[in-house]
C-alpha positions in Angstrom: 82.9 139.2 99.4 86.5 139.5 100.4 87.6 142.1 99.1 90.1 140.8 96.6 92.1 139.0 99.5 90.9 135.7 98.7 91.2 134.4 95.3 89.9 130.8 93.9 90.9 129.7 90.5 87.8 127.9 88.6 89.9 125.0 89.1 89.7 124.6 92.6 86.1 126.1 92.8 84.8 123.6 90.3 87.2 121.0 91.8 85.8 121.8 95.3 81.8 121.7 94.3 82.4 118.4 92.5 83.6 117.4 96.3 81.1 118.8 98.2 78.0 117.2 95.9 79.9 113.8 96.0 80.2 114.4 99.9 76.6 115.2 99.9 77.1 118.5 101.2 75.5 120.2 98.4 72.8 119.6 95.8 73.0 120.0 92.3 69.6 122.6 91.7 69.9 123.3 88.4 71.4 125.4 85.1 71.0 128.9 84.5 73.3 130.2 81.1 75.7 127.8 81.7 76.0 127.9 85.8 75.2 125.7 88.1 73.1 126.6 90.7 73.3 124.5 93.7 71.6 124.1 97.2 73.0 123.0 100.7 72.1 119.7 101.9 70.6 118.7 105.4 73.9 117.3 105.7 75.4 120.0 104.3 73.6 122.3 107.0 74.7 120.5 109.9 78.3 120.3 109.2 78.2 124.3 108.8 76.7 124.5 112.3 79.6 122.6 113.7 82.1 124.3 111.5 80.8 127.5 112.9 80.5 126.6 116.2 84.4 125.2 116.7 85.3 128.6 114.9 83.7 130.6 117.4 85.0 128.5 120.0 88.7 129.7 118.1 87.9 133.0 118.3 86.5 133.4 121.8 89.8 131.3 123.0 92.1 133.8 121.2 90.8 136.1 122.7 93.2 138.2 125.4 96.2 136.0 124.2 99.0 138.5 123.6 101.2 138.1 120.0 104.6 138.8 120.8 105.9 141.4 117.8 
């Protein structure tokens, strides 16, 4: 999805789903060949929307401001 510029260790992945179910942002579905398939929560859901929403808000307030190289 990244094109190799973003790399996650099972470590933090694991480490990060065990978060987000305790957090209730995620639902444990169930197991396919040892992996766990899992589902976003209404919770879950609703923090996204905000998430994306203040990132767009980021992005459209970056926009025209000049970097100085």
């Amino acid at each position: 999805m990244t094109g190799g510029e973003l790399v996650i260790s099972p470590g933090t992945m694991y480490g990060t789903l065990s978060k987000m179910e305790k957090d209730g942002l995620i639902v444990f579905e169930r197991e396919e060949e040892k992996r766990k398939l899992y589902r976003i929560s209404e919770l879950g859901k609703e923090i996204l929307h905000l998430e994306m929403k203040r990132i767009e808000r980021l992005y459209k307030n970056s926009k025209g401001v000049k970097i100085n190289e």
